[in-house]
Residue, then its C-alpha position, 0 to 999 in steps of 0.5 A: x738389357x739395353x737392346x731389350x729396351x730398345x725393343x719397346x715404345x716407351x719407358x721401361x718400368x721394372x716389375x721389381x721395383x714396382x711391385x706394391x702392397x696393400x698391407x700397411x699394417x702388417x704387425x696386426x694380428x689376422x682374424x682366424x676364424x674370417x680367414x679360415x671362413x674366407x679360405x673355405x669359400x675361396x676354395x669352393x669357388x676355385x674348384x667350381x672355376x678351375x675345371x678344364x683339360x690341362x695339357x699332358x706332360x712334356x719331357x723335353x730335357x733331363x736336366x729339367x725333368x725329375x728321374x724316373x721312379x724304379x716300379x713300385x710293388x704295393x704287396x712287397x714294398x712300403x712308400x714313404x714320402x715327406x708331405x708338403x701339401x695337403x687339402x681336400x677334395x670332393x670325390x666318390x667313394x671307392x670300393x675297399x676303402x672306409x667311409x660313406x659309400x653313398x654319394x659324394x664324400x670328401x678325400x684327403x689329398x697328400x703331396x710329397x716327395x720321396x727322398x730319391x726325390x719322386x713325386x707323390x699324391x696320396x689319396x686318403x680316403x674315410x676321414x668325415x668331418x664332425x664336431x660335438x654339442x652338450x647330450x641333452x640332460x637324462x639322453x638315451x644312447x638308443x635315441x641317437x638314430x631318431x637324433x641324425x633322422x631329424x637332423x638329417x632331414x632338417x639339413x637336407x631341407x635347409x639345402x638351397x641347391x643340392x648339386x652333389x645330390x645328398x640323401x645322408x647329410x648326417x652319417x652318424x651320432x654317437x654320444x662320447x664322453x668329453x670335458x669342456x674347457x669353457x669354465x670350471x668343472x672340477x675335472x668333471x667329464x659329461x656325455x656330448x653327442x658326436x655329430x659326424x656330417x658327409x661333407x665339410x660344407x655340412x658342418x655350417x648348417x647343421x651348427x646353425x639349425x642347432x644353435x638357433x633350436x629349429x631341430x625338434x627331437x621327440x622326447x626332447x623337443x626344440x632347444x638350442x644346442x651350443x656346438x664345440x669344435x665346428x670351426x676347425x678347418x678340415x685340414x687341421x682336423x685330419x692333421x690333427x687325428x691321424x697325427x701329422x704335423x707340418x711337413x712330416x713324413x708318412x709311410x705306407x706299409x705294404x698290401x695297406x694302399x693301391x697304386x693308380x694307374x692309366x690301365x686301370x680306374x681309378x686313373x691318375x688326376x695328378x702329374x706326379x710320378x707316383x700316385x695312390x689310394x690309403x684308407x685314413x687308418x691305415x697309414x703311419x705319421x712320423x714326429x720330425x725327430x731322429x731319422x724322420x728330421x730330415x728333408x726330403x730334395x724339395x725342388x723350389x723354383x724362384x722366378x722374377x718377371x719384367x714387363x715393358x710399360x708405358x711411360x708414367x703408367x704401372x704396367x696392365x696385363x691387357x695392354x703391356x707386354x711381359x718381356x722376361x722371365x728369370x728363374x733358378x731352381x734348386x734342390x733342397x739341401x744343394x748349394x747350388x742351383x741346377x737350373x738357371x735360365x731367362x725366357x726373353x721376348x725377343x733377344x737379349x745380351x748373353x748372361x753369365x752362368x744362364x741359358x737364354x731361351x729367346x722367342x719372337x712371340x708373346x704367347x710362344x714364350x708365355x706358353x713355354x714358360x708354363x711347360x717349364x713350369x710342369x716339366x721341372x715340377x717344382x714343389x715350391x714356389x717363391x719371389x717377392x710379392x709373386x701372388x699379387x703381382x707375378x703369378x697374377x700378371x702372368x696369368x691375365x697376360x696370357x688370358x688376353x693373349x689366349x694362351x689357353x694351356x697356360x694357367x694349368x700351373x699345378x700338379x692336378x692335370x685338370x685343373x686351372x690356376x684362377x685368380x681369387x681377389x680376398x677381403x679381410x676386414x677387422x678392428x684389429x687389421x683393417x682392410x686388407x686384400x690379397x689374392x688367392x691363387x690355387x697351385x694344387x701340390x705347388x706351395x706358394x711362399x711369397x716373400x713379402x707376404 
């Protein structure tokens, strides 16, 4: 380390014992509907930002790489993973499987692992988005077409922009029979109508234009419609439908899913060693109990970073160099890490029980470091304060330094990790801000968060 320093003009400044946080009020509860409103548009940002062609797979060391999957036979054989990631996409649809086959719909994406520990991405494909007003008093199940016409059009004309070029904002109406839960209704179930939209975004408008009595229905004219259920994530509802919870693992039976393949469309999106394609009915969710409480050999990869400072100053990514990067990886279930190493810029003395991976150039380390990171493929990633500070830093240093592969970070190959800065803001909380940082398939669990 002392060499190390000597390396450097001024004064060395640990990244670890400089990592600060904003939060100063951390027992105070968060506000659920902001935060999922703020995740929702953060989201859209990052899809619209990230697009890029990330660079291909390396595999340059067995102990790095995962093993090689035996061939998969979607007529003979089932898959089973256990999902650790899951989000949502806007796609096109595919032949064969449910849904909306006209314009853009959105799918589902799994991340998992196998219990042999092979990768996974499911595409889940025909799940919508919906929610539910009170059917309006004597309302006829014939007037459901003449219900979605005039909202349709009302959504469409509302639309600022229209880039996924929607013509059926509106899939479906339908009238279900449901029980409120606002108030007391001696257990008393009445019809609501249930309004199903072609993409989650929809859902705002829709519930806004109907609240605020713009959509004027023949036989029922302009009132206001009081919406159930429209701010649920998208996520939760799938979860919440098919039966999934947190980490549960799912089957695909066989001749129910496709493989994907570079021969044949739809090709592979992701870097995981298995992909596929499964209609949202047409898969089974396990309770994690019995067999189905194990854990499938997540690999976590735990990293630090060191950056050389100047005296007095906390570091910046455009001016002040990272120095290391330590890592340890492990497999879940393991005693012992498999993997530790220290990328270094420059040399530095030998550590015990560490390969040291040493590079005369900035931008060669930082760009070796990424290819690390998607040849070892980690399923999660940790270290204290790593959104705010590490992963962040990493990549702005790298942005000043042009490494251009280097922020393609997740398991979607096209796809970049970008920095989304968030504000929260409440009685309860206060203001806090934190960053977002999309790792497709990678979770984040950062210890000071």
């Amino acid at each position: 380390m002392n060499g190390k320093r000597k390396s450097f003009p001024g004064r060395f400044q640990s990244s670890q014992s400089n990592k600060r946080s904003r939060r100063d009020d951390d027992n105070e509860p968060l506000d659920f509907e902001a935060e999922l409103a703020l995740m929702d548009s953060v989201e859209e940002e990052i899809q619209l930002e990230s697009q890029g062609e990330g660079p291909e797979n390396l595999s340059t060391s067995s102990k790095w790489s995962r093993p090689t999957p035996p061939p998969l036979n979607p007529e003979k054989d089932s898959l089973v993973f256990q999902q650790l990631d899951i989000a949502h996409y806007i796609g096109q649809p595919l032949a064969g499987m449910p849904g909306s086959q006209i314009g853009s719909v959105p799918v589902m994406q799994m991340f998992g692992i196998t219990m042999e520990g092979y990768s996974v991405m499911c595409h889940v494909h025909g799940f919508t988005p919906y929610f539910f007003i009170p059917a309006p008093t004597n309302f006829k199940t014939e007037h459901c077409q003449i219900f979605q016409e005039v909202l349709n059009k009302a959504v469409i004309a509302d639309m600022r922009s229209n880039k996924d070029g929607i013509t059926q904002a509106v899939l479906a109406v339908g009238v279900v029979i449901k029980e409120s839960i606002y108030g007391y209704h001696v257990n008393r179930k009445v019809p609501f109508l249930k309004i199903t939209m072609a993409l989650p975004r929809l859902i705002a408008p829709a519930k806004r234009l109907l609240e605020t009595g713009v959509v004027n229905v023949p036989s029922y004219g302009s009132r206001a419609y009081q919406p159930y259920e429209s701010n649920i994530d998208f996520e939760i509802r799938f979860m919440v439908d098919t039966g999934i919870v947190g980490c549960s693992w799912i089957e695909l039976p066989p001749k129910k899913y496709q493989v994907r393949s570079k021969d044949n469309a739809p090709s592979p999106i992701s870097r995981c060693q298995i992909e596929v394609d499964v209609a949202w009915d047409s898969f089974i969710s396990y309770p994690p109990e019995g067999e189905w409480a194990k854990v499938a050999p997540f690999r976590i990869l735990s990293f630090d970073i060191e950056c050389a400072g100047r005296k007095g100053i906390f570091p910046e990514p455009e001016k002040d160099p990272v120095i290391q990067i330590a890592n340890m990886v492990i497999r879940q279930g393991e005693k012992d890490p498999f993997i530790r190493n220290v990328f270094t810029l420059n040399s530095c003395a030998p550590i015990v029980g560490s390969q040291v991976l040493s590079y005369m150039k900035e931008n060669q380390m930082l760009e070796k470091w990424a290819d690390f990171v998607r040849e070892v493929d980690p399923d999660i990633i940790t270290g204290y304060n790593i959104q705010n500070f590490d992963i962040t830093y990493l990549i702005n240093r790298a942005k000043t330094l042009n490494v251009k592969p280097f922020p393609f970070l997740g398991r979607v190959i096209n796809r970049a990790s970008v920095i989304k800065n968030s504000m929260i803001q409440s009685k309860q909380m206060g203001r806090r801000e934190n960053k977002f940082i999309n790792t497709e398939g990678r979770i984040q669990f950062d210890l000071l968060l």
